[in-house]
C-alpha positions as CSV (number, residue, x, y, z in Angstrom):
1,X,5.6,0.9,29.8
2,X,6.0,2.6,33.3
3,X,3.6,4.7,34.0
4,X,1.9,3.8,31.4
5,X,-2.3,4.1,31.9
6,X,-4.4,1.1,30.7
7,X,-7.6,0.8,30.4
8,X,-10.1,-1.4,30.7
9,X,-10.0,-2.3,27.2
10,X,-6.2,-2.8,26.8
11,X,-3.4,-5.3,28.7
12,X,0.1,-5.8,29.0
13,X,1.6,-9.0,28.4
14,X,4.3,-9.6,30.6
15,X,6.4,-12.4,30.4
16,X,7.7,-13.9,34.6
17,X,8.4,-17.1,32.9
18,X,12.4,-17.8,32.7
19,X,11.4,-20.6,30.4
20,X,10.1,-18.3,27.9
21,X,12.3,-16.6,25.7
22,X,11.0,-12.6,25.0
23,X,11.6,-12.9,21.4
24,X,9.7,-16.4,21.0
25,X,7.2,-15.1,22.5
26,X,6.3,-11.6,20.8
27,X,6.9,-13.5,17.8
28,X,4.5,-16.0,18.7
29,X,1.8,-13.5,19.5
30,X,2.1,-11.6,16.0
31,X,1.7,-15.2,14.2
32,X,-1.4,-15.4,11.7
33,X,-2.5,-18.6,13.2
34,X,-2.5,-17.1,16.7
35,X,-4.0,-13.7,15.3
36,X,-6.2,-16.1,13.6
37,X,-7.5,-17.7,17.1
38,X,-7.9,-13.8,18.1
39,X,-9.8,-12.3,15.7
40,X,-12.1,-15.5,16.0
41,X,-12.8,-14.8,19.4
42,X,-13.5,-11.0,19.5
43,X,-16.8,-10.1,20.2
44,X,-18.3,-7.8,17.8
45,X,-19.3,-4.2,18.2
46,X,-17.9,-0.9,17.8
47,X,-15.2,-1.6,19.0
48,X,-14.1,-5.1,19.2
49,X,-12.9,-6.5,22.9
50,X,-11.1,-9.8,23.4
51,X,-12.1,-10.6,27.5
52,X,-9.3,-11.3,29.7
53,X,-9.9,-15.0,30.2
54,X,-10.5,-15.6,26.6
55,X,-6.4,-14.1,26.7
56,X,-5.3,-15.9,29.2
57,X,-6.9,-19.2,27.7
58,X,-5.3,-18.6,24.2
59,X,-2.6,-21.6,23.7
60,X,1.3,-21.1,24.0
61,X,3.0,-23.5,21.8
62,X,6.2,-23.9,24.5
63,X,9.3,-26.0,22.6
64,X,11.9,-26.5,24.9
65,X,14.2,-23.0,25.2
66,X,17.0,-23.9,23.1
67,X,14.5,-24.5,20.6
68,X,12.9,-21.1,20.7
69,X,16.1,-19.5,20.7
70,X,16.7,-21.7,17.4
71,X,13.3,-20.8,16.1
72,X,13.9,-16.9,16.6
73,X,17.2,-17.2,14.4
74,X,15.6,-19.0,12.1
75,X,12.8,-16.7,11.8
76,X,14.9,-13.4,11.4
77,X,17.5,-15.3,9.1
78,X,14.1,-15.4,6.9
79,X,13.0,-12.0,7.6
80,X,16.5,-10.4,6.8
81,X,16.6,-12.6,3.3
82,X,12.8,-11.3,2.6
83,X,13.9,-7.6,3.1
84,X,16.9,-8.5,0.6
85,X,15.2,-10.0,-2.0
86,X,12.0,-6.5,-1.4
87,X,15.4,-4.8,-1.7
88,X,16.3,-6.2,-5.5
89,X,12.9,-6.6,-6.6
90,X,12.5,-2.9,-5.9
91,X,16.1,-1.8,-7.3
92,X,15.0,-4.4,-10.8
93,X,11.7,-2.6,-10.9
94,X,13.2,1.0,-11.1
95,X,15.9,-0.1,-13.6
96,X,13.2,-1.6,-15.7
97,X,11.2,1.5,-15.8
98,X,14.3,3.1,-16.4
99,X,14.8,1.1,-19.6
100,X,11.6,1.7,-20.7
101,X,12.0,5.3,-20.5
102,X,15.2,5.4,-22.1
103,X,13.8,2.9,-24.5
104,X,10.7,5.7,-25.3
105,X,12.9,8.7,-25.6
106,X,15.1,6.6,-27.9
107,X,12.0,5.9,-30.5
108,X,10.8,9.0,-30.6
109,X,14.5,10.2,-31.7
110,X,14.6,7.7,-34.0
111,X,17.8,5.9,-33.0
112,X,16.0,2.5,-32.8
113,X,17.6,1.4,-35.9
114,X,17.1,-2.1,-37.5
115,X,20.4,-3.1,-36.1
116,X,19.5,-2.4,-32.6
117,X,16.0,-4.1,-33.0
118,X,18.1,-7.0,-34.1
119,X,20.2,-7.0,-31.1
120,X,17.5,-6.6,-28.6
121,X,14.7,-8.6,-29.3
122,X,13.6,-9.2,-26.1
123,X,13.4,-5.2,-25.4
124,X,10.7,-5.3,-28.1
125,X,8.5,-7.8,-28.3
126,X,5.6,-9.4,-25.8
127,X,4.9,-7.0,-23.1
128,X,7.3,-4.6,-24.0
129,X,5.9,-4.3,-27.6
130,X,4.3,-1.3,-28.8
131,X,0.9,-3.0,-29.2
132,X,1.5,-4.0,-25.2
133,X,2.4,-0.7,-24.2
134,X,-0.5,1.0,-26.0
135,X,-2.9,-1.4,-24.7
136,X,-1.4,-0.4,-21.5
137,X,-2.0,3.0,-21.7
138,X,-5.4,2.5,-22.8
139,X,-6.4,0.2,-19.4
140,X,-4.5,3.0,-17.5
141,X,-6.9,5.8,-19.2
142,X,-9.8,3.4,-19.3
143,X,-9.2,3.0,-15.1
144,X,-8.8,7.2,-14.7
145,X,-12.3,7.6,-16.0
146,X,-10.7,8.6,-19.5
147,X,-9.8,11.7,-18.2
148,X,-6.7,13.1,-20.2
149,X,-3.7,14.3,-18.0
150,X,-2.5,18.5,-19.5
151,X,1.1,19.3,-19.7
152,X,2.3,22.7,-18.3
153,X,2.9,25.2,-21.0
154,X,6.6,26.0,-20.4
Protein backbone atom coordinates (compact mmCIF):
# COMPACT_ATOMS: atom_id res chain seq x y z
CA UNK A 1 0.00 0.00 0.00
CA UNK A 2 2.97 2.50 -0.57
CA UNK A 3 2.08 5.10 -2.29
CA UNK A 4 -1.08 4.30 -2.09
CA UNK A 5 -3.70 7.66 -2.09
CA UNK A 6 -6.48 7.59 0.50
CA UNK A 7 -9.06 9.51 0.78
CA UNK A 8 -11.08 10.92 3.13
CA UNK A 9 -13.54 8.27 2.97
CA UNK A 10 -11.13 5.17 3.16
CA UNK A 11 -8.26 3.97 5.97
CA UNK A 12 -5.65 1.66 6.40
CA UNK A 13 -5.47 -0.52 9.23
CA UNK A 14 -2.20 -1.05 10.35
CA UNK A 15 -1.31 -3.30 12.95
CA UNK A 16 2.15 -1.69 15.50
CA UNK A 17 0.97 -4.02 18.05
CA UNK A 18 3.58 -7.16 18.51
CA UNK A 19 0.85 -8.71 20.56
CA UNK A 20 -1.38 -8.95 17.71
CA UNK A 21 -0.97 -11.60 15.30
CA UNK A 22 -1.62 -10.22 11.36
CA UNK A 23 -3.67 -13.14 10.52
CA UNK A 24 -5.94 -12.91 13.82
CA UNK A 25 -6.51 -9.89 13.11
CA UNK A 26 -7.64 -9.60 9.38
CA UNK A 27 -9.57 -12.52 10.23
CA UNK A 28 -11.13 -10.84 12.97
CA UNK A 29 -12.11 -7.78 10.96
CA UNK A 30 -13.92 -9.98 8.14
CA UNK A 31 -16.06 -11.76 11.06
CA UNK A 32 -19.96 -11.36 10.61
CA UNK A 33 -20.38 -10.31 14.14
CA UNK A 34 -17.72 -7.54 13.73
CA UNK A 35 -19.15 -6.74 10.12
CA UNK A 36 -22.33 -6.90 11.99
CA UNK A 37 -21.19 -3.99 14.58
CA UNK A 38 -20.12 -2.11 11.18
CA UNK A 39 -22.87 -2.08 9.11
CA UNK A 40 -24.81 -1.05 12.40
CA UNK A 41 -22.96 1.92 12.76
CA UNK A 42 -22.73 3.40 9.15
CA UNK A 43 -24.50 6.33 8.54
CA UNK A 44 -26.72 6.30 5.72
CA UNK A 45 -26.57 8.03 2.43
CA UNK A 46 -25.26 7.63 -0.87
CA UNK A 47 -22.60 6.38 0.04
CA UNK A 48 -22.26 4.95 3.46
CA UNK A 49 -19.22 6.30 5.77
CA UNK A 50 -18.13 4.67 9.01
CA UNK A 51 -16.32 7.96 11.03
CA UNK A 52 -12.92 7.33 12.26
CA UNK A 53 -13.67 7.23 15.95
CA UNK A 54 -16.58 5.05 15.51
CA UNK A 55 -13.37 2.64 13.91
CA UNK A 56 -11.22 3.14 16.36
CA UNK A 57 -13.89 2.43 19.06
CA UNK A 58 -15.06 -0.89 17.46
CA UNK A 59 -13.94 -3.80 20.05
CA UNK A 60 -10.78 -6.19 19.59
CA UNK A 61 -11.48 -9.46 21.08
CA UNK A 62 -7.47 -9.90 22.13
CA UNK A 63 -6.87 -13.84 23.53
CA UNK A 64 -3.55 -14.16 24.57
CA UNK A 65 -1.02 -14.76 21.17
CA UNK A 66 -0.64 -18.31 21.36
CA UNK A 67 -4.13 -18.46 21.34
CA UNK A 68 -4.60 -16.47 18.19
CA UNK A 69 -2.02 -18.31 16.53
CA UNK A 70 -4.27 -21.47 17.63
CA UNK A 71 -7.36 -19.79 16.51
CA UNK A 72 -5.94 -19.01 12.93
CA UNK A 73 -5.07 -22.81 12.39
CA UNK A 74 -8.09 -23.67 13.49
CA UNK A 75 -9.89 -21.38 11.31
CA UNK A 76 -8.08 -22.41 7.97
CA UNK A 77 -8.11 -26.20 9.06
CA UNK A 78 -11.99 -25.37 8.58
CA UNK A 79 -11.71 -23.32 5.63
CA UNK A 80 -9.47 -25.96 3.71
CA UNK A 81 -12.18 -28.88 4.81
CA UNK A 82 -15.12 -26.46 3.52
CA UNK A 83 -13.37 -26.01 0.06
CA UNK A 84 -13.06 -30.00 0.09
CA UNK A 85 -16.24 -30.90 0.87
CA UNK A 86 -17.52 -27.47 -2.19
CA UNK A 87 -14.98 -29.66 -4.12
CA UNK A 88 -17.08 -33.14 -3.90
CA UNK A 89 -20.40 -31.72 -3.70
CA UNK A 90 -19.51 -30.02 -7.00
CA UNK A 91 -17.71 -33.24 -8.63
CA UNK A 92 -21.23 -35.47 -7.10
CA UNK A 93 -23.42 -32.87 -8.71
CA UNK A 94 -21.82 -33.13 -12.28
CA UNK A 95 -21.78 -37.04 -12.08
CA UNK A 96 -25.35 -36.94 -11.11
CA UNK A 97 -26.31 -34.90 -14.07
CA UNK A 98 -24.25 -37.03 -15.90
CA UNK A 99 -26.42 -40.05 -14.93
CA UNK A 100 -29.29 -38.52 -15.67
CA UNK A 101 -28.25 -37.70 -19.12
CA UNK A 102 -26.97 -41.02 -19.74
CA UNK A 103 -30.06 -42.30 -18.03
CA UNK A 104 -32.29 -40.03 -20.79
CA UNK A 105 -30.38 -41.08 -23.81
CA UNK A 106 -30.72 -44.64 -22.64
CA UNK A 107 -34.81 -44.41 -22.53
CA UNK A 108 -35.20 -42.93 -25.53
CA UNK A 109 -33.05 -45.92 -27.14
CA UNK A 110 -34.97 -48.19 -25.37
CA UNK A 111 -32.35 -50.14 -23.50
CA UNK A 112 -34.07 -49.58 -20.19
CA UNK A 113 -35.19 -53.08 -20.12
CA UNK A 114 -37.23 -54.59 -17.18
CA UNK A 115 -34.12 -56.16 -15.90
CA UNK A 116 -32.32 -52.99 -15.60
CA UNK A 117 -35.39 -51.25 -13.86
CA UNK A 118 -35.09 -54.14 -11.50
CA UNK A 119 -31.57 -53.53 -10.70
CA UNK A 120 -31.81 -49.93 -10.27
CA UNK A 121 -34.66 -48.87 -8.44
CA UNK A 122 -33.36 -46.07 -6.94
CA UNK A 123 -32.37 -44.59 -10.50
CA UNK A 124 -36.11 -44.53 -11.10
CA UNK A 125 -38.31 -43.80 -8.69
CA UNK A 126 -39.00 -40.43 -6.34
CA UNK A 127 -37.26 -37.51 -7.85
CA UNK A 128 -35.74 -39.18 -10.43
CA UNK A 129 -39.05 -40.61 -11.75
CA UNK A 130 -40.50 -39.66 -14.88
CA UNK A 131 -43.56 -37.93 -13.26
CA UNK A 132 -40.60 -35.89 -11.21
CA UNK A 133 -38.69 -35.11 -14.08
CA UNK A 134 -41.68 -33.88 -16.14
CA UNK A 135 -42.99 -31.93 -13.36
CA UNK A 136 -39.55 -30.54 -13.40
CA UNK A 137 -39.51 -29.41 -16.70
CA UNK A 138 -42.83 -27.90 -16.47
CA UNK A 139 -41.71 -25.46 -13.26
CA UNK A 140 -38.59 -24.83 -15.39
CA UNK A 141 -40.96 -23.67 -18.45
CA UNK A 142 -43.48 -22.27 -16.05
CA UNK A 143 -40.32 -19.96 -14.50
CA UNK A 144 -39.04 -18.93 -18.42
CA UNK A 145 -42.30 -17.30 -19.07
CA UNK A 146 -43.35 -20.61 -21.13
CA UNK A 147 -41.29 -19.58 -23.67
CA UNK A 148 -40.16 -22.78 -25.78
CA UNK A 149 -36.32 -23.04 -26.42
CA UNK A 150 -35.71 -23.93 -30.83
CA UNK A 151 -33.07 -26.33 -31.81
CA UNK A 152 -30.66 -25.38 -34.74
CA UNK A 153 -31.67 -27.08 -37.96
CA UNK A 154 -28.40 -29.04 -38.64
Amino acid sequence: YNNANLTENAAKICNLNENIFNRFLSLWLRSSYLQDIINSEIKSGAQGKLALARIKSLPLILPPLQEQHEIVRRVEQLFAYADTIEKQVNNALTRVNSLTQSILAKAFRGELTAQWRAENPELISGENSAAALLEKIKAERAASGGKKTSRKKA
